[in-house]
C-alpha positions in Angstrom: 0.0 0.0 0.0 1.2 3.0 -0.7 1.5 6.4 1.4 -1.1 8.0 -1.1 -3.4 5.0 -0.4 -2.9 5.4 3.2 -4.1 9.5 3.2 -6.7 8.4 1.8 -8.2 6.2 3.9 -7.6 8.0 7.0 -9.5 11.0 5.4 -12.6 8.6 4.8 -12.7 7.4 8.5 -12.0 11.0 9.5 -14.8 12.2 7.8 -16.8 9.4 8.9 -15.8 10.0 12.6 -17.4 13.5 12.1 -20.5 12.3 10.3 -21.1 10.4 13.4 -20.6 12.5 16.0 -22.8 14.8 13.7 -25.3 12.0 13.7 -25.2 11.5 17.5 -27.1 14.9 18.3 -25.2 15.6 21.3 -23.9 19.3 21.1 -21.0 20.1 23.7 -18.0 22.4 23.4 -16.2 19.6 23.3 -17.5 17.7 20.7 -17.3 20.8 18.8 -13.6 21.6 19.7 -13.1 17.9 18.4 -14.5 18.1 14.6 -12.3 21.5 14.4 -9.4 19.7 15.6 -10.4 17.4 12.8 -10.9 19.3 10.3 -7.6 21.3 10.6 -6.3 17.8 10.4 -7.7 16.9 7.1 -6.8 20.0 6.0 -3.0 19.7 6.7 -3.5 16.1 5.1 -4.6 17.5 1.9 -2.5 20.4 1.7 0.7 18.1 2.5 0.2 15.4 0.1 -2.2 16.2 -2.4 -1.1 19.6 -2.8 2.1 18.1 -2.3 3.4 21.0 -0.2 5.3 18.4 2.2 7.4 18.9 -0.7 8.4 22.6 -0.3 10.6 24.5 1.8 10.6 27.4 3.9 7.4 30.0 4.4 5.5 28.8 1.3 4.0 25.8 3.7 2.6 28.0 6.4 -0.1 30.2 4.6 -2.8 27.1 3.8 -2.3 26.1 7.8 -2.4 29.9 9.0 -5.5 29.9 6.7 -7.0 26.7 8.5 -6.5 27.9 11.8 -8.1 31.1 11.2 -11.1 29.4 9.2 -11.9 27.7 12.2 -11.2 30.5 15.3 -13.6 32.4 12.6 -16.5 29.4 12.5 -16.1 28.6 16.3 -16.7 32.3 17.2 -19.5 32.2 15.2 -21.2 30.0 16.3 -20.7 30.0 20.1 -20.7 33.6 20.9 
């Protein structure tokens, strides 16, 4: 299996994991504070090695993960102020 195959399939049982706690119906911060902790995960997944930036050096990594980070501070305040 490759490392490609690998992504992949962890991106399919994180999304699943967040299907299901969608599915559950519980709301709590922390429930919430997990799907953004998982989301900023599959983001760095894909950015990494489908946008193969694992590849590149320097600065030019950090804008899609500052972007990430500030997508969900913006979502979380939104929705829990």
């Amino acid at each position: 299996m490759k490392a490609i195959d690998g992504m992949y399939l962890s991106l399919i049982a994180l999304t699943l994991v967040t299907y299901f706690i969608g599915e559950v119906g519980v709301h709590s911060l922390m429930l919430s504070l997990g799907v953004f902790a998982i989301a900023i995960i599959k983001g760095a997944i894909i950015s990494e090695y489908f946008m193969q930036l694992k590849l590149v050096r320097g600065i030019w990594r950090m804008p899609i993960l500052i972007w990430l980070l500030i997508l969900v501070v913006v979502i979380f305040t939104a929705f829990n102020v």
